[in-house]
N, C-alpha and C positions, 0 to 999 in steps of 0.2 A: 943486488941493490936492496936496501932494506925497505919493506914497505912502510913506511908510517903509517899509512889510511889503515890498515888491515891493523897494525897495533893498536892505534886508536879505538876503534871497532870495537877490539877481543877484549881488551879493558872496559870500554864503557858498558858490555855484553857483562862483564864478569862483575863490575861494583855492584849492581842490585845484590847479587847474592852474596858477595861477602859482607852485605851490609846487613842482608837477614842473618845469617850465620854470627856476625858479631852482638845484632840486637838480642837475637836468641840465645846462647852466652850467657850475655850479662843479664839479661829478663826471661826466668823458664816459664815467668805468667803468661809472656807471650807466646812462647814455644808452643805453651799448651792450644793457645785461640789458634796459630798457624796448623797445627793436626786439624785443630776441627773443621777451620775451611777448607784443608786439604781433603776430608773425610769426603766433606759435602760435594767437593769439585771429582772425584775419585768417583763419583756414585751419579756422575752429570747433574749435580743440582744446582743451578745458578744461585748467585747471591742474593740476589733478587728474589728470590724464589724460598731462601728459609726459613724467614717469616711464618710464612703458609704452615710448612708441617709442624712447627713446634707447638706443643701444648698450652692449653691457655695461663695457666700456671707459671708455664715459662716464656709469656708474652714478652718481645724484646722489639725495638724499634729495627727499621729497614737500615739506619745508617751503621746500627751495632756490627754489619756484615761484609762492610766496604773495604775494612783489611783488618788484620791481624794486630794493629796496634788498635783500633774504634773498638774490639772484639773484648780486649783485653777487661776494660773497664766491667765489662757488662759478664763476666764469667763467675760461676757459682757451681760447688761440687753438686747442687740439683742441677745444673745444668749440663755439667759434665757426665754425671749417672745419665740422665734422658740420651745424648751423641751416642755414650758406649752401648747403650740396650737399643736403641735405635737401628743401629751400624754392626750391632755385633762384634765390637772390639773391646779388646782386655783393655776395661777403666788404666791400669799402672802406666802404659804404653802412654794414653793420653795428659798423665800426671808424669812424661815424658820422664820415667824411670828408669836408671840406667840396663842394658839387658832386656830389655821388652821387645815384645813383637806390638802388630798391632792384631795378627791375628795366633792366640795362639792355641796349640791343637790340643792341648792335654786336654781340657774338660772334655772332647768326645771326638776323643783318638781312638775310637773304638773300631777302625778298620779291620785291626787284627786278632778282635773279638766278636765274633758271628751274633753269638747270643746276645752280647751288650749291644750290640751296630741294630740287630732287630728290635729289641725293645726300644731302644733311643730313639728309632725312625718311628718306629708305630706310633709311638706317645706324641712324637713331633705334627708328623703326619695326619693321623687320624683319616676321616673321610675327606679329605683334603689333596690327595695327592697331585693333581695337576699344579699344583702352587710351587711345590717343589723338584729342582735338579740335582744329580751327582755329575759332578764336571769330572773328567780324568787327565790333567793336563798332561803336558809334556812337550819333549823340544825337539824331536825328530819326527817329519812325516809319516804314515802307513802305519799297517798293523804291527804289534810287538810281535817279536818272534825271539826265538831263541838265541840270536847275536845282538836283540838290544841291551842294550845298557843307557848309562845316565838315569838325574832324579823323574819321579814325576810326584803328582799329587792327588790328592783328592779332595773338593771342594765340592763344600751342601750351599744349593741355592734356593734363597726363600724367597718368593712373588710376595711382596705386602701393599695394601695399597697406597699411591702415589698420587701425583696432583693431575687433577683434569682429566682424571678417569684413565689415566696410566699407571703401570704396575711398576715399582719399584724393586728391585732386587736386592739383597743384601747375602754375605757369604760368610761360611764359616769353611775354617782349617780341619779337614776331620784324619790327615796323616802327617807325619813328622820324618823324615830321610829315610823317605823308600825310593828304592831303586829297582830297575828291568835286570841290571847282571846280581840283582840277588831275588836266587829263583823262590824263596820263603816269603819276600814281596811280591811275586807275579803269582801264588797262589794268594796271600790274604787279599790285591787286589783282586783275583777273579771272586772269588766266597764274598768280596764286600758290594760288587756287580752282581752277584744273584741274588745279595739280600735287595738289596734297591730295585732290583726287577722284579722279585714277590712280591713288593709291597705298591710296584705300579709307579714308583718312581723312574721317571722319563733321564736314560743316560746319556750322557755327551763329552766328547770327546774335543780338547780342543789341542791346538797344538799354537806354543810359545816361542819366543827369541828364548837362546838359554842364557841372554841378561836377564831378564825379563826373570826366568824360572831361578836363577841366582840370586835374585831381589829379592823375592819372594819367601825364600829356602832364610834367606838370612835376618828377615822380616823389616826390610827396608822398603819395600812398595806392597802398596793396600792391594787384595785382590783384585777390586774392581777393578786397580788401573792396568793392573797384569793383565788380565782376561781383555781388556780393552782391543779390540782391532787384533785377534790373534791371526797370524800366518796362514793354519789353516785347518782345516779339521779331518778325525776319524773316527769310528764306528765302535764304541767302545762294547757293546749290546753282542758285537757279532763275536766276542772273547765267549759269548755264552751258547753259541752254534756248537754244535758236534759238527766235525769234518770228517769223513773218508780219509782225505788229501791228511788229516794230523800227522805231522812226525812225532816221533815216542817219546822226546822231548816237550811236546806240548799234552799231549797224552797222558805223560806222567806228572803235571800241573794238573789237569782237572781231574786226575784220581785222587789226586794229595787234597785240593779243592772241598775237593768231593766227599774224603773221609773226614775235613773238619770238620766241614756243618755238619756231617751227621756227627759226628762228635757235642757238637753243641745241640744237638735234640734237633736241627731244622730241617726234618727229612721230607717239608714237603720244599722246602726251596734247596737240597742237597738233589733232588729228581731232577729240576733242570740242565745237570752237569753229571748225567751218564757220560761214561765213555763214549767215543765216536761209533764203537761197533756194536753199540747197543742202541734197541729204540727207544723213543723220545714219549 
């Protein structure tokens, strides 16, 4: 028997958003005001509440915030410049460009560059580093070993400050389709893990739905909301432990590891990643 009620439901459930997808369509002004409160809601910041961090400059009324159509009127590329630098997202993305991420990695894809990944944190960093994290996502539980496979990532998190004496976080993309079954990823991951531990940058390890890390991979959901309520976590720091117990499969990563950064001149964070059978 056909349920009416349950069709009824899944329609009335499903008109909202074909009604934003057809308004956004035919008005990409709006598209653009829908990213920004998405941005804002992606990052826990009520509507209510944006007011507060914008600049005086870009002083805007409470009601400007109440949806995506109030929003529209009150948009300006100053305003749009302040979101993107704010958020740390590629301005195009916001100017809803065909192709765009919103976060994307090329400006400091420098995972698989030692030397550039060091300068680009020092500079960032400075005497600062409790403000910042290296996240290391991914979609399977425990530590990687030698049978993992599938993407992960790498994400920079910045502490800035937020309202009422809360710290606001914002992220950046710092890798582009690395994967554990390619073993030239699981060493520029481990080299990208010792540079962040030289410089006292705190690592974390989280683990995602691989929707979730699919969204992401394809630049259709903002980090925040990715990282939002992950699954569950691992110990990304102990990729930097010497083990006994190493198979020569993992052994032969932190040699490989090990001969880049000295490769790239950083032989005091190349020390952290002696062999297992050497001391520390």
């Amino acid at each position: 028997m056909f349920d009416w009620l349950a069709y009824v439901k899944a329609m009335a459930d499903m008109l909202p958003r074909g009604l934003n997808w057809w308004f956004e369509r035919r008005d990409p002004v709006r598209a653009q005001a829908a990213r920004v409160l998405a941005a804002f809601e992606a990052h826990d910041i009520a509507r209510t509440q944006i007011v507060r961090l914008l600049p005086p400059y870009l002083a805007l009324p409470m009601t400007a915030f109440v949806s995506a159509q109030s929003l529209r009127e009150h948009l300006t590329p100053a305003f749009l410049d302040w979101v993107a630098d704010f958020f740390m997202l590629d301005r195009a993305w916001l100017d809803c460009m065909p192709d765009t991420q919103p976060h994307s990695p090329y400006p400091h894809c420098f995972y698989k560059q030692p030397r550039e990944l060091h300068q680009w944190l020092s500079e960032r960093v400075g005497d600062h580093s409790l403000r910042f994290v290296l996240y290391v996502l991914k979609a399977d539980s425990g530590q990687p070993g030698e049978r993992s496979e599938g993407p992960f990532a790498l994400v920079f998190r910045e502490n800035v400050s937020g309202l009422d004496d809360e710290a606001l976080a914002r992220y950046e993309l710092m890798s582009d389709g690395a994967r554990f079954d390619h073993p030239s990823c699981i060493v520029d991951l481990l080299a990208a893990c010792a540079v962040a531990d030289s410089l006292s940058i705190a690592l974390r390890g989280l683990v995602i739905s691989r929707k979730r890390m699919q969204a992401l991979e394809e630049g259709t959901m903002l980090i925040a909301a990715a990282i939002r309520r992950p699954e569950d976590y691992w110990r990304p720091e102990r990729l930097l432990q010497p083990s006994q117990d190493a198979s020569p499969w993992w052994q032969s990563i932190r040699k490989e590891a090990t001969a880049w950064l000295e490769e790239a001149g950083l032989h005091h964070v190349q020390a952290t990643l002696k062999p297992s059978n050497q001391t520390t």
